[in-house]
N, CA, C and O atoms as a MOPAC input file, in Angstrom:
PM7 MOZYME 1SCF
protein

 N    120.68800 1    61.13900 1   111.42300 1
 C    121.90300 1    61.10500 1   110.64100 1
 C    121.92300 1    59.95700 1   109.65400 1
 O    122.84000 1    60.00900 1   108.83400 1
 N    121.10100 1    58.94200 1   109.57300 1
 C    121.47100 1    58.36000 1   108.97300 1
 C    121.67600 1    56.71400 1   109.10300 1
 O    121.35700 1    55.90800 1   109.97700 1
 N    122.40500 1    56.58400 1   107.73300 1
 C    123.21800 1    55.59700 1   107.77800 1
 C    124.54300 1    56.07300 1   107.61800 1
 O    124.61900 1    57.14100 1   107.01100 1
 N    126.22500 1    55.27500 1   108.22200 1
 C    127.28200 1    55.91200 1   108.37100 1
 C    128.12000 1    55.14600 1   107.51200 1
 O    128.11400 1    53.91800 1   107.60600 1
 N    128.91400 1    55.79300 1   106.60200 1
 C    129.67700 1    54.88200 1   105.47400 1
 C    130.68100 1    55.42500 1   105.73700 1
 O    130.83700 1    56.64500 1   105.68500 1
 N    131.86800 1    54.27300 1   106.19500 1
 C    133.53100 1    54.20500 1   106.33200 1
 C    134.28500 1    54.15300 1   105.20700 1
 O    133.94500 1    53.42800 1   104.27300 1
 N    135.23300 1    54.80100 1   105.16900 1
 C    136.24200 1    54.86100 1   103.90200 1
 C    137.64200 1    55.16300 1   104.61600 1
 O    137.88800 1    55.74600 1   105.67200 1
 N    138.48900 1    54.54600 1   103.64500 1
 C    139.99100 1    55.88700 1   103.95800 1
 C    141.14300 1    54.49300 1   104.47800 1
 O    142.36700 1    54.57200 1   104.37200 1
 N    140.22100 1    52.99400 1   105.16600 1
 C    141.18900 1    52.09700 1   105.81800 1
 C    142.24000 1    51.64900 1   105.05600 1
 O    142.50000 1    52.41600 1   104.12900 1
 N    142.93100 1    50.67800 1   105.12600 1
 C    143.95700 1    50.28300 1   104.42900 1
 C    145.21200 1    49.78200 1   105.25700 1
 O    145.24600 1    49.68000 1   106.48300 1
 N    146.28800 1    49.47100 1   104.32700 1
 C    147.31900 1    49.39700 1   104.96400 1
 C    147.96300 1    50.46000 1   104.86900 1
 O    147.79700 1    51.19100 1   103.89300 1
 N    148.85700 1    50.77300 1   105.89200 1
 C    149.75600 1    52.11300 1   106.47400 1
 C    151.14700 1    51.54100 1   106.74300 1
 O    151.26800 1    50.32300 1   106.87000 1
 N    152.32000 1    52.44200 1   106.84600 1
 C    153.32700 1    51.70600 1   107.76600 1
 C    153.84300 1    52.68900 1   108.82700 1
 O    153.55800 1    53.87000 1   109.02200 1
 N    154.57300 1    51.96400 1   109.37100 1
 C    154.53200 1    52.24500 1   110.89200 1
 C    155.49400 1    54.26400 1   110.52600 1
 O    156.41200 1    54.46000 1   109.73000 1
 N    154.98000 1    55.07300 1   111.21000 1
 C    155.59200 1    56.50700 1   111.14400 1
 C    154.79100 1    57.25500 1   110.04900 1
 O    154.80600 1    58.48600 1   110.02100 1
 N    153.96800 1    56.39600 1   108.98600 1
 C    152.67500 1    57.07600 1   108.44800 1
 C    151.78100 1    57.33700 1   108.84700 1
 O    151.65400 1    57.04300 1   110.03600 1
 N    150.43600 1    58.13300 1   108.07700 1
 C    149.37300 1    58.27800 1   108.02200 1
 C    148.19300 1    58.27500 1   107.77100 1
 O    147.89400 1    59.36400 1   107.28100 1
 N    147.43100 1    57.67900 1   107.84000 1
 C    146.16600 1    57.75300 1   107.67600 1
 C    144.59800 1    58.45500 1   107.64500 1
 O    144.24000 1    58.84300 1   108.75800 1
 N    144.11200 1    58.56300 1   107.10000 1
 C    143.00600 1    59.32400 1   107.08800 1
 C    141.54000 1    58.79000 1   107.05000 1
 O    141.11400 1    58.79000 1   105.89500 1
 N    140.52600 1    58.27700 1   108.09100 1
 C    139.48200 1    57.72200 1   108.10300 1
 C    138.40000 1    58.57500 1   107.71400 1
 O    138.37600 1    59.72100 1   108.16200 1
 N    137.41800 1    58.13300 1   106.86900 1
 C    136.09000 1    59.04700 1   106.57600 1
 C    135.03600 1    58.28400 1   107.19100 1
 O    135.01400 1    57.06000 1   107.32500 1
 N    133.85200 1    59.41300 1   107.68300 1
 C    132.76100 1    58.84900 1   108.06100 1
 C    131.41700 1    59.20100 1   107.72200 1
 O    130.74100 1    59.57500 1   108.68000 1
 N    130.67600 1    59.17100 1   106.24300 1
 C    129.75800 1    60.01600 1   105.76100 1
 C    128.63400 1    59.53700 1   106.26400 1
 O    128.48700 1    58.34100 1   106.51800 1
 N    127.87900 1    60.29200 1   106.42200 1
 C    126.26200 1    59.88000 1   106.83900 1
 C    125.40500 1    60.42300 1   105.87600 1
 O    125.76100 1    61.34200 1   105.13900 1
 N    124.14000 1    59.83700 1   105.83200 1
 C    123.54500 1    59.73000 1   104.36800 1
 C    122.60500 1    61.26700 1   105.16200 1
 O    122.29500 1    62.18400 1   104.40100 1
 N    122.30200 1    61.35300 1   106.44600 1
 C    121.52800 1    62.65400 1   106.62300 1
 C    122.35000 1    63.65400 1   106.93800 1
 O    123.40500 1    63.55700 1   106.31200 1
 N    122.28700 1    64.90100 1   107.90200 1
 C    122.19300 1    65.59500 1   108.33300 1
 C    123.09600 1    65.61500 1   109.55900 1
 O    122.74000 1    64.91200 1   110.50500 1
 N    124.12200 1    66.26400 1   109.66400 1
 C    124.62100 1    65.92600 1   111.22000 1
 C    124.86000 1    66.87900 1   112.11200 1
 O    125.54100 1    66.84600 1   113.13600 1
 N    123.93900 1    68.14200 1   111.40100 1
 C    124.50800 1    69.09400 1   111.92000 1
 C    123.99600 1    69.37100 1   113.64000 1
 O    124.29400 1    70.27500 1   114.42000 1
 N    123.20600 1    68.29700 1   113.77600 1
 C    122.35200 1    68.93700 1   115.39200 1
 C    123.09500 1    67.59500 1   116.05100 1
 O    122.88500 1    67.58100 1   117.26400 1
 N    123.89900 1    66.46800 1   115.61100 1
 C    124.87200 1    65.67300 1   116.57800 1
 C    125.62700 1    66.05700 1   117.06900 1
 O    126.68300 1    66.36900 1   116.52000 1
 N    125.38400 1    66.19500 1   118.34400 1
 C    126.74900 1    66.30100 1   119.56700 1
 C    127.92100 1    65.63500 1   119.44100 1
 O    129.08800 1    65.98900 1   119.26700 1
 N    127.23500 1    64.35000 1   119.59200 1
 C    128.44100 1    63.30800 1   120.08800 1
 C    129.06800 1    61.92000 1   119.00800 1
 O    128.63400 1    60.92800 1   118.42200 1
 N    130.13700 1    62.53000 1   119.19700 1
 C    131.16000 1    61.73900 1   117.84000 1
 C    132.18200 1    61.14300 1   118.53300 1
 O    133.10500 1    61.66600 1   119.15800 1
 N    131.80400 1    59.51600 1   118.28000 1
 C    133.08000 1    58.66800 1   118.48800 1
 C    134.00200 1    57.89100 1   118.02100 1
 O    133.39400 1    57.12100 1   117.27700 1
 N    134.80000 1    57.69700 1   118.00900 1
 C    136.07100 1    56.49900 1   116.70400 1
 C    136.28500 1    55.58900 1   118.08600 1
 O    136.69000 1    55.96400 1   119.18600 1
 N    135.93700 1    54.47100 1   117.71500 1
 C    136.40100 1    53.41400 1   118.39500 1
 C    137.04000 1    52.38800 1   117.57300 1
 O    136.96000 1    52.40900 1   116.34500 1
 N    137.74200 1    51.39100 1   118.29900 1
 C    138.30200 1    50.44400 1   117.45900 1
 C    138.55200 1    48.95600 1   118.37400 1
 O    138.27100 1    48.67200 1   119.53900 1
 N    139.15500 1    48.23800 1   117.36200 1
 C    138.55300 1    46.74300 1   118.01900 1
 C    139.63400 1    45.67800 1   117.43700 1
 O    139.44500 1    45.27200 1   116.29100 1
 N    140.67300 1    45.23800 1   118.11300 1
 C    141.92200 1    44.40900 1   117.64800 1
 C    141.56900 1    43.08800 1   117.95700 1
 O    140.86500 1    42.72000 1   118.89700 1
 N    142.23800 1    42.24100 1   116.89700 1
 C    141.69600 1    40.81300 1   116.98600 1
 C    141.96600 1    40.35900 1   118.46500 1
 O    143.00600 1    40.74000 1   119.00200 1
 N    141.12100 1    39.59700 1   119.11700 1
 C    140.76900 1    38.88600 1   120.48400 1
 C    140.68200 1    40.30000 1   121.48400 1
 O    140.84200 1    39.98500 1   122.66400 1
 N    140.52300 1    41.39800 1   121.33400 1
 C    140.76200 1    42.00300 1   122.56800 1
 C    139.20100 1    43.46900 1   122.00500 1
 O    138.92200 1    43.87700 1   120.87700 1
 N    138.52100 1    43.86200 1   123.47900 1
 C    137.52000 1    44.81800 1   123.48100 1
 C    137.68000 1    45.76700 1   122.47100 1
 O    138.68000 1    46.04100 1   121.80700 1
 N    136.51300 1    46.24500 1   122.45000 1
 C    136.26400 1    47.55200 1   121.56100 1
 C    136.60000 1    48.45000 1   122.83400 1
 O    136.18800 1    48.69100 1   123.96800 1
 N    137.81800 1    48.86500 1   121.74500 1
 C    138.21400 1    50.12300 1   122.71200 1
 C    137.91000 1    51.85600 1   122.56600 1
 O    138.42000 1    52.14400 1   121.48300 1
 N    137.29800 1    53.15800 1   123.18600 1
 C    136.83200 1    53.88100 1   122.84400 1
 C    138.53700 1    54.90800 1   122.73600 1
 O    139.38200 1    55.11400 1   123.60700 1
 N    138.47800 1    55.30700 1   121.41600 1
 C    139.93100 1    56.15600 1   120.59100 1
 C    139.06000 1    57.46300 1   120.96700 1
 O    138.86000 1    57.54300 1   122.18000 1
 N    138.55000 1    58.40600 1   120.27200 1
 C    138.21000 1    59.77800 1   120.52500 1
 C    136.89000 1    59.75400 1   120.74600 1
 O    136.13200 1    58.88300 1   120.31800 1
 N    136.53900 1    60.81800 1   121.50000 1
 C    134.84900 1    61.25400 1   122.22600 1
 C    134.98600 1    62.39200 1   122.21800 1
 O    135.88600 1    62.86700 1   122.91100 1
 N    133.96500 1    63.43100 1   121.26400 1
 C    133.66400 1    64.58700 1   120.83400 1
 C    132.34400 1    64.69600 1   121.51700 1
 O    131.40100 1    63.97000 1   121.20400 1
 N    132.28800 1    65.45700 1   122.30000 1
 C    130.95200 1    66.03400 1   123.49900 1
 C    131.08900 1    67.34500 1   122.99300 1
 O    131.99100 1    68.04400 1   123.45600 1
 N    130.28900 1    67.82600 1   122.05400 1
 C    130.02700 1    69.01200 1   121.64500 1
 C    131.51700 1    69.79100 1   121.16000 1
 O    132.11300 1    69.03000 1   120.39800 1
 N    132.33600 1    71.17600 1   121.39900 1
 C    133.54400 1    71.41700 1   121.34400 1
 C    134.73700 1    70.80100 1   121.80900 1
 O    135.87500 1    71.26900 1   121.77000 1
 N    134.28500 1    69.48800 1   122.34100 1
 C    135.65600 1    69.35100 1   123.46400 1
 C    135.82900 1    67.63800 1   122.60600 1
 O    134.86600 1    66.96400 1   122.23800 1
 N    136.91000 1    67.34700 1   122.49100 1
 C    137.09000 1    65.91000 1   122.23900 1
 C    138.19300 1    65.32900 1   123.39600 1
 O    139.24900 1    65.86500 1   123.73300 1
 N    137.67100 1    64.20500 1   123.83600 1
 C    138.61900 1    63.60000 1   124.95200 1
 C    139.27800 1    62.34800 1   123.95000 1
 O    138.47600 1    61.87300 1   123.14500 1
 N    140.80000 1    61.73200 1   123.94100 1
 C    141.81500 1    60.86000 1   122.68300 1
 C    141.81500 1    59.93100 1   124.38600 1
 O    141.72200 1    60.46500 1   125.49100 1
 N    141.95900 1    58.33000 1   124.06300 1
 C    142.14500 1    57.57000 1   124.74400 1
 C    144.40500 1    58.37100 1   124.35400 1
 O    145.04200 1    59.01000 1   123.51700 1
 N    144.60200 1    57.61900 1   125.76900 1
 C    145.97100 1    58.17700 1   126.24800 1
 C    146.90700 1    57.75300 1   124.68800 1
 O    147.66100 1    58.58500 1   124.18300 1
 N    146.74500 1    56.65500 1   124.20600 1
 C    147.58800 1    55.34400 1   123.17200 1
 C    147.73600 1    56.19500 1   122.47200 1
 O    148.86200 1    56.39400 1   122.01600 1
 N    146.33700 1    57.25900 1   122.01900 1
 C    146.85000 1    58.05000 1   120.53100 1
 C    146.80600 1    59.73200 1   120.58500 1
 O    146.73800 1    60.53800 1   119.65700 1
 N    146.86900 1    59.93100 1   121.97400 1
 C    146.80800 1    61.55700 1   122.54000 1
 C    148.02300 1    62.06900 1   121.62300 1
 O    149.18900 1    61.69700 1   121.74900 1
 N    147.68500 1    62.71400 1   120.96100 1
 C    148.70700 1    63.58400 1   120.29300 1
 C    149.00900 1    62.93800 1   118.56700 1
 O    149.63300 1    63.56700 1   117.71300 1
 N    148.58800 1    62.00100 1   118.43200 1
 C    149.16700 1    61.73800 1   117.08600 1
 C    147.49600 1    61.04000 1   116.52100 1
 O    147.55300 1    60.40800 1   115.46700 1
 N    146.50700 1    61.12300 1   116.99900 1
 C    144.99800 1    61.23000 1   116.34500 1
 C    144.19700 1    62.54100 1   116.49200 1
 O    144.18900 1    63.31400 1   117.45000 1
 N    143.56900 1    62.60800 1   115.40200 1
 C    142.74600 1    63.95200 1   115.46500 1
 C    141.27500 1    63.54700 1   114.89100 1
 O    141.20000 1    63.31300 1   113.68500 1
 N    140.09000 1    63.45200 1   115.69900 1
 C    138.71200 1    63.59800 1   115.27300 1
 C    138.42200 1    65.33900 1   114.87300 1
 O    138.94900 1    66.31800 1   115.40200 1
 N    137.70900 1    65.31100 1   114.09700 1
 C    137.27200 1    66.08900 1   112.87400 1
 C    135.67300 1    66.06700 1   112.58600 1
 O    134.97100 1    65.09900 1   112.87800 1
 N    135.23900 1    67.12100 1   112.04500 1
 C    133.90800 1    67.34000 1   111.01100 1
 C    133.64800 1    67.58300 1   110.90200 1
 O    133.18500 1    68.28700 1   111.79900 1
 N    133.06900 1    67.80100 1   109.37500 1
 C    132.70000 1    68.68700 1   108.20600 1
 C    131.01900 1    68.91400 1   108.12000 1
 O    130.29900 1    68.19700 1   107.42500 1
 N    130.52000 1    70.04700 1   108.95300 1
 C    128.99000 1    69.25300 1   109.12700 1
 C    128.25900 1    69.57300 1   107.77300 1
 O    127.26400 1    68.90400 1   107.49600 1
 N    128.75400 1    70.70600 1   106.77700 1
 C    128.55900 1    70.77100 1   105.31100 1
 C    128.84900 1    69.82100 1   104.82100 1
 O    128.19200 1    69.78800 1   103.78000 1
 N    129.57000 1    68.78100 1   104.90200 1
 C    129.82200 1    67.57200 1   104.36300 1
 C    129.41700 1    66.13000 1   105.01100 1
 O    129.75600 1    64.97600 1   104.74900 1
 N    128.57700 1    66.68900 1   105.93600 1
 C    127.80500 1    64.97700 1   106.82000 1
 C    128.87500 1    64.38100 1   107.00500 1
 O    128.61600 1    63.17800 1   107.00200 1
 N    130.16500 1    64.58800 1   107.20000 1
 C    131.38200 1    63.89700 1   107.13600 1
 C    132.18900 1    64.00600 1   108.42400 1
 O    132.73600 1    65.07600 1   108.69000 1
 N    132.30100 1    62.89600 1   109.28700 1
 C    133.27700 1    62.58500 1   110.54000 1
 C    135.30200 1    62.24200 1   109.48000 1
 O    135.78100 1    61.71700 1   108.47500 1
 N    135.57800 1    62.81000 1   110.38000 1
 C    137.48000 1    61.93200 1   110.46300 1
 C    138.08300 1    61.67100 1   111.04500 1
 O    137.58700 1    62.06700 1   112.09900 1
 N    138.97100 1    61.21200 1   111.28300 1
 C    139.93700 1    60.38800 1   112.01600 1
 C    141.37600 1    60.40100 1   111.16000 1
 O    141.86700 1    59.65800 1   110.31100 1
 N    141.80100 1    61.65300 1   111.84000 1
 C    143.37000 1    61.61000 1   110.84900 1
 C    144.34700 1    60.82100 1   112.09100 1
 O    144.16800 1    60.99000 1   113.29700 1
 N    145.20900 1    60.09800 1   111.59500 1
 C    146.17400 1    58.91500 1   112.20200 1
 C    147.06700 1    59.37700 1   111.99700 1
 O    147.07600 1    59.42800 1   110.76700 1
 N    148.37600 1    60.02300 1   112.51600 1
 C    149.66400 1    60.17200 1   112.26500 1
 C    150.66200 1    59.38100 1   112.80500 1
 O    150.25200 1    58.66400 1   113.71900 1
 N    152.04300 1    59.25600 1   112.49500 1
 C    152.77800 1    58.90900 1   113.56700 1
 C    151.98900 1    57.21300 1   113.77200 1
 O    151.31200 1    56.97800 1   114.77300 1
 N    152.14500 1    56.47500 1   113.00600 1
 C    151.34300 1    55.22900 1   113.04100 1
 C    152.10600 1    54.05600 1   113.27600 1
 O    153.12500 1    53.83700 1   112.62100 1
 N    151.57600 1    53.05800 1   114.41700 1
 C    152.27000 1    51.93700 1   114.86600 1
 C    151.72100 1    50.87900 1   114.75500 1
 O    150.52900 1    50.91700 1   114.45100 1
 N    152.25100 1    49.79700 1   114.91800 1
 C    151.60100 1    48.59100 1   114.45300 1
 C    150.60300 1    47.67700 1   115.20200 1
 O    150.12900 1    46.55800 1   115.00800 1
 N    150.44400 1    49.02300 1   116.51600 1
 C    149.88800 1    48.74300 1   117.73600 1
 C    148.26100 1    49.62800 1   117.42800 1
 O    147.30600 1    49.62500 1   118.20500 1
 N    148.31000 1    50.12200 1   116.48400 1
 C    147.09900 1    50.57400 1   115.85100 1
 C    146.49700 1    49.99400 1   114.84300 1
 O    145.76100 1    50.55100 1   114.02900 1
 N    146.87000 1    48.59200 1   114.88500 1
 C    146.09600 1    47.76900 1   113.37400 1
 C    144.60700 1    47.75100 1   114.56500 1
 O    144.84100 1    47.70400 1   115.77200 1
 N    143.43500 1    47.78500 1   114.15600 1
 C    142.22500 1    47.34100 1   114.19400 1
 C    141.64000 1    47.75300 1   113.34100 1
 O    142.03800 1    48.50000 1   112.44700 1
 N    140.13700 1    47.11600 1   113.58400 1
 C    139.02100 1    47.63900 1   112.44500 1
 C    138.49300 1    48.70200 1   113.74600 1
 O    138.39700 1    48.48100 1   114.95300 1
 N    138.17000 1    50.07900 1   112.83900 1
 C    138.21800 1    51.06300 1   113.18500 1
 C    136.59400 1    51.52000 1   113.02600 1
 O    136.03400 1    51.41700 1   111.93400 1
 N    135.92600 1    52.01200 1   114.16800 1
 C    134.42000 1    52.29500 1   113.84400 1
 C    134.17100 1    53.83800 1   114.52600 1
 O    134.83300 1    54.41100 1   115.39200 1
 N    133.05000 1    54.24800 1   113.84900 1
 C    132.65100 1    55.51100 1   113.95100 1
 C    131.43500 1    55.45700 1   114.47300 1
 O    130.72300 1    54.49100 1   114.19800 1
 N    131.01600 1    56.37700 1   115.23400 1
 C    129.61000 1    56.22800 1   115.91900 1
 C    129.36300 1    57.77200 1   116.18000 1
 O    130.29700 1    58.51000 1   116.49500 1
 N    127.76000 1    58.33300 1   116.00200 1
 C    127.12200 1    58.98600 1   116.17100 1
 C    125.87800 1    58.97100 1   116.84400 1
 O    124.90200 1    58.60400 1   116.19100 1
 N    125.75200 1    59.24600 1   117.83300 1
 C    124.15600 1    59.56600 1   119.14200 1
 C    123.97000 1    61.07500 1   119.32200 1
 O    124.76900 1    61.98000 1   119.07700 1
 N    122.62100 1    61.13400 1   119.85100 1
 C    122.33700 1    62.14300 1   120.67600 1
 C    122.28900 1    63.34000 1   119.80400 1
 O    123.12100 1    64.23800 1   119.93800 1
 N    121.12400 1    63.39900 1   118.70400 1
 C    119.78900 1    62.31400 1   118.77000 1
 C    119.80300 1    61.66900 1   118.14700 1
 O    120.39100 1    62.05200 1   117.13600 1
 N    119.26000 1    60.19600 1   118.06000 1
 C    119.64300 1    58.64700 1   117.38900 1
 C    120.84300 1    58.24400 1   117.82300 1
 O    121.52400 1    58.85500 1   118.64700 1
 N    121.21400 1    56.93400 1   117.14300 1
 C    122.22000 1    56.30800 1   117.11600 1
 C    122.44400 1    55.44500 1   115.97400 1
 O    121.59700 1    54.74100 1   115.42500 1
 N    123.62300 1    55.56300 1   115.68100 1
 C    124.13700 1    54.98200 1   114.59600 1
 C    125.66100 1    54.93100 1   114.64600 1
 O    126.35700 1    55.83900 1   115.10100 1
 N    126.29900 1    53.32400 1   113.93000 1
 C    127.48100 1    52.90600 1   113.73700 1
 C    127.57000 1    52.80900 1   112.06200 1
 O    126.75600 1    52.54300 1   111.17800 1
 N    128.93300 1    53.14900 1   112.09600 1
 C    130.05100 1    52.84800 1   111.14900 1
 C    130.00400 1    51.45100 1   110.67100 1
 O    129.91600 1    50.75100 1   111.68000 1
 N    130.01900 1    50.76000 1   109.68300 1
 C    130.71600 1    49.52800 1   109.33400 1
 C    131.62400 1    49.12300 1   109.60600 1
 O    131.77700 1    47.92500 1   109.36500 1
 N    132.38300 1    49.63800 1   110.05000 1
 C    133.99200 1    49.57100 1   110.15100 1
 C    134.58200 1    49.44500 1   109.12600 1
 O    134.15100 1    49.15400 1   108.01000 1
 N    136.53100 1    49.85800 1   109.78200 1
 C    137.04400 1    50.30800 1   108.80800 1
 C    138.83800 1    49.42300 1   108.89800 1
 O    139.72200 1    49.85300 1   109.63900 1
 N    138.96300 1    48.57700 1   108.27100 1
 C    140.40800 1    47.52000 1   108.64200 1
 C    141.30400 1    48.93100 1   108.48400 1
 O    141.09600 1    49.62100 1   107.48600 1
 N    142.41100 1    49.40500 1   109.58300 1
 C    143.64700 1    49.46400 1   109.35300 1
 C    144.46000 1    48.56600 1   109.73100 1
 O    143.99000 1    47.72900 1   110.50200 1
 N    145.60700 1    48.45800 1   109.42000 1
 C    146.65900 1    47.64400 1   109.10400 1
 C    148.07400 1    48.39400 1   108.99000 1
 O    148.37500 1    49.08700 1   108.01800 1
 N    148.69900 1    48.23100 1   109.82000 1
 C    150.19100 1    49.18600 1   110.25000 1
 C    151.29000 1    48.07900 1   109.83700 1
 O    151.08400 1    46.91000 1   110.16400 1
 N    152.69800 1    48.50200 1   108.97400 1
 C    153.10000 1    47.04900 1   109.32800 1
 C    154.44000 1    48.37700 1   109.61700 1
 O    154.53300 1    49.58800 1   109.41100 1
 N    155.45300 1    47.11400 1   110.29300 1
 C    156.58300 1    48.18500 1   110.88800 1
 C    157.45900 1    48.21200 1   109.45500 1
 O    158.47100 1    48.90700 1   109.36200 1

């Protein structure tokens, strides 16, 4: 797949939306596994959505108001954000394995209320 280029971060406010991109410079069509993780100042990288082939499992925080996505005609992962709180500011990363591995640059969102 590649290398993985983030777009879409920014600032948001709180009850908006957002839209994360995740292009890869190859091919993604034989990757299984697609993840959005994210990472708030002083505290772990926390894992947001895990796409295992058809099925995506949302950490509980954003069950219902995040949606992983992708366009495999477009080498392109997403991460649509709705319903947005200020409890969702991190820098936001994308990851693709299986086969290879490869990360995102990350991506700053920023929620303000």
């Amino acid at each position: 797949q590649g290398q993985l280029v983030e777009s879409g971060g920014g600032l948001g406010q709180a009850g908006g939306s957002l839209r994360l991109s995740c292009q890869a410079s190859g091919s993604i069509c034989s990757i299984k596994n697609m993840d959005w993780y994210r990472q708030a100042p002083g505290q772990q990288r926390e894992l947001v959505a895990a796409t295992r082939g058809p099925l995506t499992n949302y950490a509980d925080s954003v069950k219902g108001l995040f949606t992983a996505s992708r366009v495999n005609a477009k080498n392109t992962l997403y991460l649509q954000m709705n319903s947005l709180k200020p409890a969702h500011t991190a820098v936001y990363y994308c990851h693709l394995w299986g086969p290879g591995d490869s990360w995102g640059q990350g991506s700053q969102v920023t929620v303000s209320s």
